[in-house]
C-alpha positions as CSV (number, residue, x, y, z in Angstrom):
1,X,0.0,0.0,0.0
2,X,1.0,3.4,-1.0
3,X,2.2,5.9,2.0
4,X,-0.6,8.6,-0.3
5,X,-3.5,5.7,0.5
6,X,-2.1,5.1,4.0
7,X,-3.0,8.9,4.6
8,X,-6.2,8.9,2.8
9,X,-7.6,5.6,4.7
10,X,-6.7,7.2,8.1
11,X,-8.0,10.9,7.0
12,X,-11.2,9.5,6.5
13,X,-11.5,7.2,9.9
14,X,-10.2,10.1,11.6
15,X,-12.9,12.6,9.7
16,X,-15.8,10.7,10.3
17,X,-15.5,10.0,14.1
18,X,-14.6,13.8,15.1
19,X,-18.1,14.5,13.3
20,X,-20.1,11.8,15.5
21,X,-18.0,12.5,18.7
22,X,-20.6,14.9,19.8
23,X,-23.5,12.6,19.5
24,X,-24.2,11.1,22.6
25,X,-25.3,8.0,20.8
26,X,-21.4,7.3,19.3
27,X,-19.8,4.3,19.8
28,X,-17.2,5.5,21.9
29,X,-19.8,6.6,24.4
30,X,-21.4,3.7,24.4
31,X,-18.2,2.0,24.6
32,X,-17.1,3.5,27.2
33,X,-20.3,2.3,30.0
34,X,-19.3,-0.9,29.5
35,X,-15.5,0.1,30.7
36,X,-14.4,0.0,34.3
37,X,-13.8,3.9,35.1
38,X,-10.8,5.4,36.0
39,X,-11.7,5.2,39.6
40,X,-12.0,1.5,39.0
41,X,-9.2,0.3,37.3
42,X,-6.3,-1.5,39.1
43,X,-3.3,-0.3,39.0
44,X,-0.3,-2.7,38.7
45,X,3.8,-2.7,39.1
46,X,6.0,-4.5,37.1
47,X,9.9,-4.0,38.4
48,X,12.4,-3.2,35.6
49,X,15.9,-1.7,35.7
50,X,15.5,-1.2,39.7
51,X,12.4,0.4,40.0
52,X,8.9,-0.4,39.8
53,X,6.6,1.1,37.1
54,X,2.2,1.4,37.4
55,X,0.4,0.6,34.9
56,X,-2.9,-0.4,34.2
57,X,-4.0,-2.8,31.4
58,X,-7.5,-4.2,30.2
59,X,-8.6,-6.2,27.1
60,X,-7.0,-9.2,25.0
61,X,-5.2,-9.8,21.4
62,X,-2.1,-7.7,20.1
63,X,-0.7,-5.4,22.9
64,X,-0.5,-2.0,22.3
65,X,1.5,0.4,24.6
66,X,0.9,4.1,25.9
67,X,3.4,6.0,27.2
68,X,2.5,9.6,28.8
69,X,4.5,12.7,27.9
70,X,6.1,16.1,30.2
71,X,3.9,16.1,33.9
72,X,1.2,13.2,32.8
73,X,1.1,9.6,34.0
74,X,-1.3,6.8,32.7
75,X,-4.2,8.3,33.1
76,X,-3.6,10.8,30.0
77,X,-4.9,7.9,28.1
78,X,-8.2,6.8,29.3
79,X,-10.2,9.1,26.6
80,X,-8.7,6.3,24.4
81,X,-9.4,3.0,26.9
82,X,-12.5,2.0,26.0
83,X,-11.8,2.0,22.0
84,X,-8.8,0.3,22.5
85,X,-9.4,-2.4,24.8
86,X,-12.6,-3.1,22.4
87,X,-10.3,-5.2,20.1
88,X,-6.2,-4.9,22.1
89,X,-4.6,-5.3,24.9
90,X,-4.4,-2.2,26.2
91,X,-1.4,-1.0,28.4
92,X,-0.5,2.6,29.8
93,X,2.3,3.0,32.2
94,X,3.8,5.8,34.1
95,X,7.2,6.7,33.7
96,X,9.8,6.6,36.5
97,X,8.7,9.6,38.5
98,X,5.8,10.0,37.6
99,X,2.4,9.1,39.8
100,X,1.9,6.6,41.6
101,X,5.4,5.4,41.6
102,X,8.0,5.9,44.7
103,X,10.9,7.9,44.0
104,X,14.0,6.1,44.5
105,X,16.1,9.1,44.8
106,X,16.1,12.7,44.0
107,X,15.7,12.4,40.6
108,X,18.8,12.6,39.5
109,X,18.0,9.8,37.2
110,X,15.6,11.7,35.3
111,X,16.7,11.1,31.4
112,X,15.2,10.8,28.1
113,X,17.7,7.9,27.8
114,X,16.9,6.2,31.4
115,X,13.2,6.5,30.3
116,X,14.0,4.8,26.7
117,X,15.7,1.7,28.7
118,X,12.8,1.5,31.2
119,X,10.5,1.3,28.2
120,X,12.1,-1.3,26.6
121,X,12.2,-3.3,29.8
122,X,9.2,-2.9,30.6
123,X,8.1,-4.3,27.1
124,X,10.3,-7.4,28.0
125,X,9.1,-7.8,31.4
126,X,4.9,-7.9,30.3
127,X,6.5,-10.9,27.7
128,X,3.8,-10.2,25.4
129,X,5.6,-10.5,22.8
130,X,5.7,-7.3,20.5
131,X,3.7,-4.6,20.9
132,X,2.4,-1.2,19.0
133,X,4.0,1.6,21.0
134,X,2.5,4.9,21.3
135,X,3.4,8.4,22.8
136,X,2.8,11.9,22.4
137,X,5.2,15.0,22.7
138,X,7.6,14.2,25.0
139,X,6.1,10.4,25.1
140,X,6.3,10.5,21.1
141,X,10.0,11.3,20.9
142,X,10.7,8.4,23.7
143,X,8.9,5.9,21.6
144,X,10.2,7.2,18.5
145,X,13.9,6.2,20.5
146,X,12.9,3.2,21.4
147,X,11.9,2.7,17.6
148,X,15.6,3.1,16.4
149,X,17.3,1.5,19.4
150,X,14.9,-1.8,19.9
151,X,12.9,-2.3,16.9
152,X,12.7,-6.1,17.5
153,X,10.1,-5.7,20.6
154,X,7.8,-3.7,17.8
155,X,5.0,-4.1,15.5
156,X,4.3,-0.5,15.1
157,X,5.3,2.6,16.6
158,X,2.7,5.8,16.8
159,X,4.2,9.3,17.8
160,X,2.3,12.1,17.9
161,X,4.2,15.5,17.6
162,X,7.4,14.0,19.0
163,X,10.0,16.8,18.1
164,X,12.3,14.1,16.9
165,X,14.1,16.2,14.4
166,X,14.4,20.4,14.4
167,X,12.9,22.4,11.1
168,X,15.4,23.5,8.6
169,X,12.9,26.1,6.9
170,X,13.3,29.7,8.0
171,X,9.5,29.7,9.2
172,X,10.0,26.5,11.3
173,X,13.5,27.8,13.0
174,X,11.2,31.3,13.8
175,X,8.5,28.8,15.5
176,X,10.7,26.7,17.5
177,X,12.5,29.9,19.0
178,X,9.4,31.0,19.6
179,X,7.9,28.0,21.7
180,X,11.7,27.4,23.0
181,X,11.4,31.5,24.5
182,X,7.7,30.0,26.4
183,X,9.6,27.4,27.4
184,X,12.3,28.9,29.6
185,X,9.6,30.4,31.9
186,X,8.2,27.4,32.5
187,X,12.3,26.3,33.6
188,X,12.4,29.2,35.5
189,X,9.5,28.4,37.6
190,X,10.2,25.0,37.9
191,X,13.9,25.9,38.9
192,X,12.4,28.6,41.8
193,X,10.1,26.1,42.7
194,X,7.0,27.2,41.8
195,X,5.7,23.9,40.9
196,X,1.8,25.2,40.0
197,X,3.1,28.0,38.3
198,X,5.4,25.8,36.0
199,X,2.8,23.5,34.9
200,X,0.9,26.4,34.0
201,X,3.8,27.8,32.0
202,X,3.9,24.6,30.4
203,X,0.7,24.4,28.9
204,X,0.7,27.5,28.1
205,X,3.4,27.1,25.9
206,X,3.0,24.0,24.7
207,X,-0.7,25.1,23.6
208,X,0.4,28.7,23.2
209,X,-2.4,29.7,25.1
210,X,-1.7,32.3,28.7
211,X,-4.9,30.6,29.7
212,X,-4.8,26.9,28.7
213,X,-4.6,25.4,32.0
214,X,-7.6,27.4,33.5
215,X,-9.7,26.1,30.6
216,X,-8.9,22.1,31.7
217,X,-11.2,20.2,33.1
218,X,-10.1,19.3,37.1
219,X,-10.1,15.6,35.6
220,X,-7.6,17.0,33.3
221,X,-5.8,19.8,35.6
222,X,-4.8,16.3,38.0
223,X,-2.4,14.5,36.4
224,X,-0.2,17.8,35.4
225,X,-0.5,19.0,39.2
226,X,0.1,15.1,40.4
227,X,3.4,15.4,38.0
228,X,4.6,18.8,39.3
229,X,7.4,18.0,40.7
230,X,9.0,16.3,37.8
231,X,9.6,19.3,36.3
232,X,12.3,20.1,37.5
233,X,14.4,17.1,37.1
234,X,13.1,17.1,33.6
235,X,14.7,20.4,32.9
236,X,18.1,19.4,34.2
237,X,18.0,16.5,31.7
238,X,21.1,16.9,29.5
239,X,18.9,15.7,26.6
240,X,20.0,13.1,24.1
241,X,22.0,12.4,20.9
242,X,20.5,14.4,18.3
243,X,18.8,11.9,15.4
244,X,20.0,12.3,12.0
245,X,17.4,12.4,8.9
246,X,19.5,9.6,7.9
247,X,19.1,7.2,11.0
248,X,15.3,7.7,10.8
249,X,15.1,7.1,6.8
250,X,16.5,3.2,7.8
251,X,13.7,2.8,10.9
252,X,12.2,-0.8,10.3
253,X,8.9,-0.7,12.3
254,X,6.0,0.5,10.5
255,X,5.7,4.4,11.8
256,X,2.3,6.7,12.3
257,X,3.1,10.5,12.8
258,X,0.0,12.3,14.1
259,X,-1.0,15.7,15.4
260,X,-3.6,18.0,16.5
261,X,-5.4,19.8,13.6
262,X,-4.8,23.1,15.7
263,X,-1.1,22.1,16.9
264,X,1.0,25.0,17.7
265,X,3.4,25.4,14.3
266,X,6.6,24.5,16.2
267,X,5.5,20.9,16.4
268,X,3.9,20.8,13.1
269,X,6.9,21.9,10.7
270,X,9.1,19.2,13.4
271,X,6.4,16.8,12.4
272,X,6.7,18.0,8.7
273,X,10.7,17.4,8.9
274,X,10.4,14.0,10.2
275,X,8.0,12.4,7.7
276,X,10.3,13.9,5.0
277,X,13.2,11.9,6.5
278,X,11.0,7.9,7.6
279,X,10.7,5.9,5.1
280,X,8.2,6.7,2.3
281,X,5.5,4.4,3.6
282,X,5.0,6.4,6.3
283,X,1.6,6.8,8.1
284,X,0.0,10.4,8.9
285,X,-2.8,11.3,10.5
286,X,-4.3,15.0,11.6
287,X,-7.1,14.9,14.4
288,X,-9.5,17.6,13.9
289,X,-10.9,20.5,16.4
290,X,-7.5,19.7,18.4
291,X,-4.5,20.7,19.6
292,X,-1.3,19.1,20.7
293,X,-3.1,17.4,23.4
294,X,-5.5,15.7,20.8
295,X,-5.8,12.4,23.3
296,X,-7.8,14.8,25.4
297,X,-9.2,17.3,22.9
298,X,-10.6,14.5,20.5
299,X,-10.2,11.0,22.3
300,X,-12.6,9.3,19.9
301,X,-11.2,10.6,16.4
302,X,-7.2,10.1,18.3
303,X,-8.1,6.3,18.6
304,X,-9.8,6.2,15.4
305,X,-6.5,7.4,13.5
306,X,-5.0,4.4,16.1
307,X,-6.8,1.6,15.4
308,X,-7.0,1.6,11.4
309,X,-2.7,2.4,11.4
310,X,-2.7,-0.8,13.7
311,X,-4.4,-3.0,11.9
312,X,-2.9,-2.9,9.1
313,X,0.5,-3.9,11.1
C-alpha cells in the first residue's frame, strides 16, 4: 500500500469520528459504559531496571502500549481506553517519577535515555511479545527512540508531535525559538520552585495559550498537578544524541506520525521534517478540532486514527 493511500484511509476514519464525537449515541460513548472507570481500574507494578513502574492494562489480542509525555502519567490515556481495549490489549504505564510510583532518589535519574531503557524493559518484562508503541510529545520522541534502538520488541510505533528532528525552513527555526522562549519560563519556575506555576507555564506554551490550563477540566488539571514536581528534574535533563534524517530514513517498524489539527506550528513543521526523512511508507494522521493534546481534545477521532494504522501492522 501506498504511503498517499495510508493517509487517505486514516483521513477518512479520523474525519468521520470527530463529526459523531458529539452525538451522545457514538460508539465511543457507548463504549465507554461498559469500561471500568478510571476510579475502577487496578493499578499494577511491574519491576524493571531497579524500579517499579504502574500501569494499568485491560482487554486481550495484540498489545498496544501508551506512554504519557512532560507532567502526565497513565491516566492521560483513558479518553482512548474503552476503544482500544474493544479489540487490544491495552497498556498505559507511568514513567519513573511520575504518579503513583515511589521515588528512588532525588531524581537525579531523570533522562530521556533512562526512560527509553525502562520502556524497553518494561516491554520485555509484560512478555507479550511485540507490541504497537505509542506516545505523544515528550512520550512521542521516547517511543520514537525506542523505535531506532529496539525495533525487534515492535509491531508498530505511533508518535504524535514528537520533536524528533528540528525544522530546517526559515518559518520552522522562527516557530521553535518562539515556543523554545515559552519554554524557559516554565524552567524558570520549575527551577524557583513554583511547581503550580510551571505547569501552567507549560501548557501555556505547549498550547500557546496564557490561559490553557484554567480552561482544563479538574479531571484534566490532576495528572499535570500530580506530575509537578518532575519538572524540575526534567529540565536538568542533558537531553540526548540528536537523530540524523539519515538514521530515521533506515527505521524498520511501520511508523504513524499524528498531530492535533490546531497544533502549535513548532510541532507541526518538526512533524513536517520528520515524515520527510521515515521511510516513504510512512503513516499520517491529523485529528480535527485539536491541539497538541488531541488524546484529550478529541479522544474518539485520536483512537480512530489508532486503530486503522494498527491494523494494518
Amino acid at each position: 500500500m501506498s504511503a498517499n493511500r495510508v493517509c487517505i484511509l486514516v483521513s477518512v476514519v479520523v474525519t468521520f469520528c470527530g463529526c459523531a464525537a458529539n452525538r451522545p449515541e457514538n460508539l465511543a460513548t457507548e463504549q465507554s459504559m461498559l469500561h471500568p472507570t478510571t476510579e475502577q481500574m487496578q493499578v499494577k507494578k511491574l519491576r524493571v531496571n531497579g524500579v517499579e513502574l504502574a500501569y494499568v492494562e485491560e482487554g486481550k489480542g495484540e498489545t498496544v502500549v501508551f506512554v504519557h509525555g512532560t507532567a502526565g502519567d497513565w491516566r492521560n490515556w483513558e479518553g482512548l481506553r474503552p476503544a482500544l481495549a474493544e479489540i487490544y490489549h491495552f497498556v498505559a504505564l507511568s514513567l519513573r517519577y511520575h504518579y503513583p510510583n515511589a521515588w528512588a532518589d532525588d531524581g537525579k535519574n531523570y533522562s530521556m535515555a533512562q526512560h527509553v531503557e525502562d520502556v524497553a524493559a518494561f516491554i520485555r518484562a509484560l512478555n507479550v511479545g511485540k507490541v504497537h508503541l505509542v506516545g505523544n510529545s515528550y512520550g512521542g520522541r521516547l517511543v520514537g527512540y525506542v523505535a531506532l534502538k529496539y525495533p525487534e520488541l515492535l509491531r508498530s510505533v505511533v508518535m504524535g508531535d514528537p520533536g524528533l528532528i528540528a525544522p530546517t525552513s526559515a518559518e520552522g527555526k522562527a516557530a521553535l525559538a518562539a515556543i523554545q522562549k515559552d519554554q524557559a519560563k516554565t524552567r524558570a519556575a520549575a527551577k524557583a520552585g513554583d511547581e503550580r506555576q510551571a505547569v501552567i507555564l507549560l501548557w501555556a506554551a505547549v498550547l500557546d495559550d496564557p490561559d490553557a490550563f484554567q480552561k482544563f477540566s479538574p479531571v484534566q488539571q490532576q495528572p499535570a498537578l500530580d506530575n509537578a514536581n518532575t519538572l524540575a528534574p526534567s529540565f536538568a535533563d542533558a537531553g540526548t544524541t540528536p537523530v540524523t534524517c539519515e538514521q530515521l530514513g533506515a527505521l524498520k517498524v511501520p511508523a504513524l506520525v499524528m498531530r492535533g489539527e490546531n497544533t502549535r506550528a513548532s510541532f507541526r513543521y518538526g512533524d513536517e521534517m520528520l515524515v520527510s526523512c521515515l521511510p516513504k511508507n510512512t503513516a499520517t494522521a491529523v485529528v480535527p478540532n485539536a491541539p497538541h493534546n488531541w488524546f484529550a481534545a478529541n479522544p474518539e477521532a485520536g483512537a480512530s486514527a489508532i486503530l486503522a494504522f494498527i491494523r494494518q501492522h
